[in-house]
C-alpha positions as a Python dict, from the first residue, in 0.01 Angstrom:
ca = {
    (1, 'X'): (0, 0, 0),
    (2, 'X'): (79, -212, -319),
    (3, 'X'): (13, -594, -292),
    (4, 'X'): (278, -842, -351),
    (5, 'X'): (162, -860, -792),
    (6, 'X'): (197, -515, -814),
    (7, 'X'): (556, -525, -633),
    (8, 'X'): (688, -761, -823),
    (9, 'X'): (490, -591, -1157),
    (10, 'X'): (651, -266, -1049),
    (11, 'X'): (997, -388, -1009),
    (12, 'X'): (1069, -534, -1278),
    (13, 'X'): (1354, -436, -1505),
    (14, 'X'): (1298, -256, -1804),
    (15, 'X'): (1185, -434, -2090),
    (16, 'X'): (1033, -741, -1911),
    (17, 'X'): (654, -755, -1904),
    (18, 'X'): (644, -1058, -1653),
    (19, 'X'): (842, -1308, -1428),
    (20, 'X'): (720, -1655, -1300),
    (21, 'X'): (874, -1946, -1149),
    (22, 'X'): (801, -2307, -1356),
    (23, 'X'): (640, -2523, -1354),
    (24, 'X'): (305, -2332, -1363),
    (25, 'X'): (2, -2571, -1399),
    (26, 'X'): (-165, -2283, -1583),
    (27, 'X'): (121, -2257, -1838),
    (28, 'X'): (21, -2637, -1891),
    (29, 'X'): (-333, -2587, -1965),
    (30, 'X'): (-213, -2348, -2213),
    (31, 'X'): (8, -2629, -2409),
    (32, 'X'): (-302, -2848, -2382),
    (33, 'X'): (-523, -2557, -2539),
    (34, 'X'): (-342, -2547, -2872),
    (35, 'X'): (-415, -2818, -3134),
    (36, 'X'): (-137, -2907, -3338),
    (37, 'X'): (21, -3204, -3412),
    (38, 'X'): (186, -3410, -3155),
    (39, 'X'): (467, -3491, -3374),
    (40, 'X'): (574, -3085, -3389),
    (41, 'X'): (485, -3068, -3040),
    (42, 'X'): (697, -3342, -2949),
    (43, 'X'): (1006, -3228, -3157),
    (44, 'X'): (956, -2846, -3007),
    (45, 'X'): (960, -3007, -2622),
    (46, 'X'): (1236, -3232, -2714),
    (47, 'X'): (1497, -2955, -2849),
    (48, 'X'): (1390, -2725, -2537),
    (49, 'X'): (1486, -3023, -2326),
    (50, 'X'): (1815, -3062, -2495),
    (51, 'X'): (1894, -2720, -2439),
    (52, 'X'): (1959, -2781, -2119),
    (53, 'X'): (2078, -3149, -2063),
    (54, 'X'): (2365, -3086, -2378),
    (55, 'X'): (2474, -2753, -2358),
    (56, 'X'): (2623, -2786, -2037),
    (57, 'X'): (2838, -3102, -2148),
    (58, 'X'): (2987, -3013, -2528),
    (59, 'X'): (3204, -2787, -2603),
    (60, 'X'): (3027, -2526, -2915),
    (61, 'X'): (3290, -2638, -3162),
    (62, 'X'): (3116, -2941, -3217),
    (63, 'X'): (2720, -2849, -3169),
    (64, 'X'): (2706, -2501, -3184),
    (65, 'X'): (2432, -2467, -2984),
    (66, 'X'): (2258, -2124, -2972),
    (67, 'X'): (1970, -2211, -2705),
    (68, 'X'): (1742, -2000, -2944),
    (69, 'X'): (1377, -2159, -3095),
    (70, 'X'): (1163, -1992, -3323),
    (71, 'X'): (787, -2026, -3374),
    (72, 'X'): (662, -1852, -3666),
    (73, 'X'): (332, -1845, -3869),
    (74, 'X'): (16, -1641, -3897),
    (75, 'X'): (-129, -1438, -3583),
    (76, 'X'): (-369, -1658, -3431),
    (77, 'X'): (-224, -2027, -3443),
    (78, 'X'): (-142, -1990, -3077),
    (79, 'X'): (238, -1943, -3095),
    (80, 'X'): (287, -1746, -2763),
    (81, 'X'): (44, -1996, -2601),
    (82, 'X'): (271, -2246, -2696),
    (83, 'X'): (564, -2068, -2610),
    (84, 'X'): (424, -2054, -2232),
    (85, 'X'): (318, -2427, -2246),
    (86, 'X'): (656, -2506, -2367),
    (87, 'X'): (850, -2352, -2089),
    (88, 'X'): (627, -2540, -1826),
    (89, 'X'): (660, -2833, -1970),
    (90, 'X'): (1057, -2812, -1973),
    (91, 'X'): (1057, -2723, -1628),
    (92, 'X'): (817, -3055, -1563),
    (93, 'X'): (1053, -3213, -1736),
    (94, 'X'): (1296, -3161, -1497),
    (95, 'X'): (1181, -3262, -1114),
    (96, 'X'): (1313, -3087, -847),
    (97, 'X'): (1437, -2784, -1107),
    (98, 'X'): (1409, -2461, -1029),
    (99, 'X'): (1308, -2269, -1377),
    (100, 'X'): (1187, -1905, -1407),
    (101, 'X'): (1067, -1771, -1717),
    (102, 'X'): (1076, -1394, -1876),
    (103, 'X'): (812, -1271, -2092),
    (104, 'X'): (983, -960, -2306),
    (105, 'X'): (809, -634, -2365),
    (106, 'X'): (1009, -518, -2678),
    (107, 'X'): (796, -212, -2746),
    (108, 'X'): (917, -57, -2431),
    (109, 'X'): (1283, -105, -2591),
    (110, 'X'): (1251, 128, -2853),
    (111, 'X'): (1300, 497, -2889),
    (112, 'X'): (1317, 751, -3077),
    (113, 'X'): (1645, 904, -2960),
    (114, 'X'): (2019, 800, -3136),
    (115, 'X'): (2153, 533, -2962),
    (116, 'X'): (1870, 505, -2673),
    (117, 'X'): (1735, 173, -2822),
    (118, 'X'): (2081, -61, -2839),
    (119, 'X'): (2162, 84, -2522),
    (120, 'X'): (1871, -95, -2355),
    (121, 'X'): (1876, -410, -2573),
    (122, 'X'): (2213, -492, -2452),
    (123, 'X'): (2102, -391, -2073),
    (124, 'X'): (1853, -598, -2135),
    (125, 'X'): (2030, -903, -2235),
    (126, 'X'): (2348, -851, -2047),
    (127, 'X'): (2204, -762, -1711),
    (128, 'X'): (1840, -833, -1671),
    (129, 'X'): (1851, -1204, -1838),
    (130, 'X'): (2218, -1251, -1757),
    (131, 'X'): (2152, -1219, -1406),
    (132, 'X'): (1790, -1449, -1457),
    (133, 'X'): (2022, -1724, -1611),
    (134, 'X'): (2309, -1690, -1325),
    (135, 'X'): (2075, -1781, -1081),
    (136, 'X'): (1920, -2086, -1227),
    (137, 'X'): (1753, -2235, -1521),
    (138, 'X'): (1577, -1940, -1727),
    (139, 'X'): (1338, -1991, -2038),
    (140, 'X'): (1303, -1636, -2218),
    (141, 'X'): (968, -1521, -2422),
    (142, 'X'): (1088, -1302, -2709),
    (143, 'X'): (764, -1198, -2819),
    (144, 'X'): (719, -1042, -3193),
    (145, 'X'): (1097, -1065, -3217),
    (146, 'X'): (1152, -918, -3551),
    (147, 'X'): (1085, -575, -3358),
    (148, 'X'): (1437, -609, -3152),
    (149, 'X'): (1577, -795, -3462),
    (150, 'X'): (1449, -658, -3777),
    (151, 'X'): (1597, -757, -4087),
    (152, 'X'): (1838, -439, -4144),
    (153, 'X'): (1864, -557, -4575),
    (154, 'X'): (1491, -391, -4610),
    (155, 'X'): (1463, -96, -4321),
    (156, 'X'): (1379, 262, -4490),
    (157, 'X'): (1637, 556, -4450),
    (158, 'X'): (1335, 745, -4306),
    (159, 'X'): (1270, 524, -3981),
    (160, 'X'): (1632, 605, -3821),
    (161, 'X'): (1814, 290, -3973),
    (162, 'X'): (2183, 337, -3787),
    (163, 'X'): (1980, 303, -3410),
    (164, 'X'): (1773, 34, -3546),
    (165, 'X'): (2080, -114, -3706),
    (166, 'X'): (2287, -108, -3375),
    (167, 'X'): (1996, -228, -3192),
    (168, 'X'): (2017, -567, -3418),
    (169, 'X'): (2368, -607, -3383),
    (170, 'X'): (2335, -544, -3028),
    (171, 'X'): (2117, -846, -2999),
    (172, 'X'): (2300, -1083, -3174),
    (173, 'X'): (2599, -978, -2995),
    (174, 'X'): (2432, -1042, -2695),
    (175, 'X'): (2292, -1389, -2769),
    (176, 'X'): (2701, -1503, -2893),
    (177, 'X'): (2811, -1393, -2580),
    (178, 'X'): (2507, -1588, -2335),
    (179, 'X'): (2511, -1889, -2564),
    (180, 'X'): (2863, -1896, -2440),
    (181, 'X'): (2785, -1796, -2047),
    (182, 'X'): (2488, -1938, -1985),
    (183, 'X'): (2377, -2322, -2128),
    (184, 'X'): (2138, -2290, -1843),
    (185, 'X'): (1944, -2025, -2081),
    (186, 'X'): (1663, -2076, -2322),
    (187, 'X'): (1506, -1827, -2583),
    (188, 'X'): (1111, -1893, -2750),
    (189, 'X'): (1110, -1663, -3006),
    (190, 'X'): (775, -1591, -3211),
    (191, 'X'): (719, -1338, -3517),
    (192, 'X'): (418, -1342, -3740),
    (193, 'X'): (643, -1210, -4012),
    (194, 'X'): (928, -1412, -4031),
    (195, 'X'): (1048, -1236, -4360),
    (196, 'X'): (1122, -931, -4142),
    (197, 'X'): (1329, -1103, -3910),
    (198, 'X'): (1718, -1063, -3972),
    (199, 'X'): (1856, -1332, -4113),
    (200, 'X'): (2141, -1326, -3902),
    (201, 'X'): (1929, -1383, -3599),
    (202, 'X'): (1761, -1661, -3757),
    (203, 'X'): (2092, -1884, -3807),
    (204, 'X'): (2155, -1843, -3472),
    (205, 'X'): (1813, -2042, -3402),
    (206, 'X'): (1900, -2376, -3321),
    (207, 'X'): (1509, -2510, -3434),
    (208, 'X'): (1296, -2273, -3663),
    (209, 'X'): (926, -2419, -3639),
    (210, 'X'): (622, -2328, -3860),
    (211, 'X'): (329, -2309, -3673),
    (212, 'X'): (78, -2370, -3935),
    (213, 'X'): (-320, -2272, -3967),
    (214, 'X'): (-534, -2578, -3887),
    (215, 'X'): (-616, -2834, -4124),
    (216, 'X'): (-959, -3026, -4113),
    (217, 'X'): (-850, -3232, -3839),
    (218, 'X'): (-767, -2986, -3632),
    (219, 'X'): (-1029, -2743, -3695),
    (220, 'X'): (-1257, -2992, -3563),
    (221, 'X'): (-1045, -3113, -3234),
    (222, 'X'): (-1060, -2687, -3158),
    (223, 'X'): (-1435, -2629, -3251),
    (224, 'X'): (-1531, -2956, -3057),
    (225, 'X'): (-1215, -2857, -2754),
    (226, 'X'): (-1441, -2521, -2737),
    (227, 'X'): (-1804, -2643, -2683),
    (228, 'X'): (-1671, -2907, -2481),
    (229, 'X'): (-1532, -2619, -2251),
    (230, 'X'): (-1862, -2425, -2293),
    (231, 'X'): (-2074, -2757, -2218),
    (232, 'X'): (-1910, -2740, -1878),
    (233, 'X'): (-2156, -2378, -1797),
    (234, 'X'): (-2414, -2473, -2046),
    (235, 'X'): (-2456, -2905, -2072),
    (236, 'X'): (-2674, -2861, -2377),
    (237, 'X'): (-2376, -2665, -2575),
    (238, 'X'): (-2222, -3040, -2541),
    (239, 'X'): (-2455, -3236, -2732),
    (240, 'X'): (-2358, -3000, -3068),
    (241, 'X'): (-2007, -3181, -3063),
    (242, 'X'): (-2207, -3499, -3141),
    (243, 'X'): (-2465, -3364, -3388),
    (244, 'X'): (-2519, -3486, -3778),
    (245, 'X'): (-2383, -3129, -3894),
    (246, 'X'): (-2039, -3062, -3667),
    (247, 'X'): (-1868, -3184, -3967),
    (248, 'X'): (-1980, -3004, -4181),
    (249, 'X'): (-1898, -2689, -3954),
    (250, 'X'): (-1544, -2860, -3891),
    (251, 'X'): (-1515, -2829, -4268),
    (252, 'X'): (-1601, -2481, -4298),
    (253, 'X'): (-1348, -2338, -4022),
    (254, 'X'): (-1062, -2440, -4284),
    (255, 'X'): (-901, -2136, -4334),
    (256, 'X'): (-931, -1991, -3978),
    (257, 'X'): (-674, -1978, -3735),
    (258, 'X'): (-784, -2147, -3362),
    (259, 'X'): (-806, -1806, -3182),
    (260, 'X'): (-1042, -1723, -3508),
    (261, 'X'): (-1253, -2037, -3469),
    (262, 'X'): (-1297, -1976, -3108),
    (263, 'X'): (-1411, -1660, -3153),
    (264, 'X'): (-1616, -1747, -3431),
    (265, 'X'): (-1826, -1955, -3175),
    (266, 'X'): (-1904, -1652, -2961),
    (267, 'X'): (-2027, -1479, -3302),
    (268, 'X'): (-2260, -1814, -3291),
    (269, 'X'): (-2350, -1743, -2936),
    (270, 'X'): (-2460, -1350, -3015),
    (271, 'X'): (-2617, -1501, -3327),
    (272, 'X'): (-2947, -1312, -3143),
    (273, 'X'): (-3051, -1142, -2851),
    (274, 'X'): (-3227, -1450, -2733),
    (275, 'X'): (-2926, -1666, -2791),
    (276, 'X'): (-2675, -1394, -2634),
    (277, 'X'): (-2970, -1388, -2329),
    (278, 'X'): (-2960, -1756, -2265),
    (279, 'X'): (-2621, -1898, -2461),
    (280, 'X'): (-2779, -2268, -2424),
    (281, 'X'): (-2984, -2219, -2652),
    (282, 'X'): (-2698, -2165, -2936),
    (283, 'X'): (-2747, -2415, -3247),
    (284, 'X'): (-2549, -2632, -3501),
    (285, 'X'): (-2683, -2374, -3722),
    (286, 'X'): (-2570, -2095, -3555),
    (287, 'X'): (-2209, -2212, -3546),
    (288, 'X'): (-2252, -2306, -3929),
    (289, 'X'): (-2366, -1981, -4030),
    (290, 'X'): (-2052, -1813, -3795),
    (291, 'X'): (-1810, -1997, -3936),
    (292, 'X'): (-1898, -1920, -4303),
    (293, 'X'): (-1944, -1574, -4201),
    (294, 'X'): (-1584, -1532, -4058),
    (295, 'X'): (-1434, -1719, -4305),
    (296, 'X'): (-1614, -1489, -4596),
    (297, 'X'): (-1458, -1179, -4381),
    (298, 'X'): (-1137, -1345, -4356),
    (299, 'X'): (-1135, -1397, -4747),
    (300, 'X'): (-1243, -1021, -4824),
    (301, 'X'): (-964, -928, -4539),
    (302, 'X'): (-710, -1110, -4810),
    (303, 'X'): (-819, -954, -5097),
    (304, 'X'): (-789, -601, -5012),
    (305, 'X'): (-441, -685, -4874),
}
């Protein structure tokens, strides 16, 4: 007998990964997780908010509203995080809403076969998310979105251009014809590559945001976030936060993404089998000595690109 997750896993249409109804206090922590600055933050919730108290209420002539955002920026700055965060904090944003959101698989979109590939893009979009947005508010993940809208100026003639073509056109079809259906209807898009995302796709965004690596700042709000978080299992990990060196560690993270620096600190914590036996014991050192090591991986990582 399946249990109520894996009935609603299982019946799921094709091409969605996951449904939810917002607000979802867990979405939140996940906008609290991510360190950027509050300014971006503040102009990302803001346009998701207006997506749905303006869209409603002028016509398109005058703001041709799309109800499309788009994150971009290297893996690991927490993009799809945010993405989450932001639709719980839209659906806060409205009390007494009732907000889903959609988290799109677009692997599972794509095939092989002539044709196979728009067909279930537009199903997709015209029945799946059509239906999400007729009854009620509906915020739509569009994970790695260059793969259902790659730029078709720079596709090889090897890697069956004409389905991959139609599949494109298919979604920007699609997203005309909801912009004008549905103002109730929100879509986070995120790519790592932006430069392989059509362009067409990308005018239709009505707010393209950078999502940038962490400056000094912020490399030290995530390092200290994280032992904070571990201090809460293992009090003495908290007093590192305060020591003479954390700056100096702060200063060495530069470079590194937040998903990097966070994992950098478990490096720290396996530093030795003593360490990785009782993680308490961890040191300023440790994390020092981490960090540069990542960071000197990350480097050779950039030069054999």
């Amino acid at each position: 007998m399946r249990n109520k997750a894996t009935i609603e896993l299982d019946d799921l249409p094709k091409g969605i990964q996951r449904s939810r109804a917002l607000p979802d206090a867990r979405l939140g922590a996940l906008w609290d997780s991510i360190i950027l600055d509050e300014r971006l933050k503040s102009q990302l919730l803001s346009q998701a908010v207006l997506n749905f108290t303006l869209r409603g209420k002028v016509d398109r002539s005058v703001i041709p509203l799309h109800g499309v955002i788009l994150l971009v920026g290297p893996p690991g700055t927490g993009k799809t995080s945010l993405a989450r965060g932001l639709a719980h904090r839209t659906a806060e944003s409205f009390p007494g809403g009732t907000f889903r959101l959609l988290e799109v698989e677009p692997h599972t979109l794509t095939s092989s076969a002539m044709g196979k590939t728009q067909r279930a893009v537009s199903d997709l979009f015209s029945q799946s998310i059509a239906e999400a947005a007729m009854a009620g508010p509906t915020i739509v993940l569009l994970d790695e979105v260059e793969t259902l809208a790659a730029d078709r100026s720079k596709m090889s003639l090897e890697a069956n251009p004409i389905d991959i073509h139609r599949a494109t056109d298919a979604v920007l079809v699609q997203l005309d014809l909801l912009a004008d259906q549905h103002p109730n209807l929100l879509f986070v898009a995120t790519s790592n590559f932006p430069q392989a995302v059509d362009s067409a796709f990308t005018s239709r965004c009505d707010l393209v945001m950078p999502i940038p690596l962490p400056d000094r700042d912020a490399c030290s709000r995530i390092l200290k976030d994280c032992l904070t978080g571990l201090s809460r299992t293992y009090p003495a990990i908290g007093k590192l936060a305060s020591a003479p060196q954390f700056d100096r560690c702060a200063g060495e993270c530069v470079g590194l993404d937040g998903r990097a620096i966070r994992k950098m600190v478990a490096n720290a914590l396996a530093s030795s089998p003593q360490t990785a036996m009782n993680p308490g014991q961890v040191t300023i050192e440790d994390i020092f000595n981490a960090a540069r090591a990542a960071k000197a991986s990350r480097l050779a990582g950039g030069k054999e690109k």
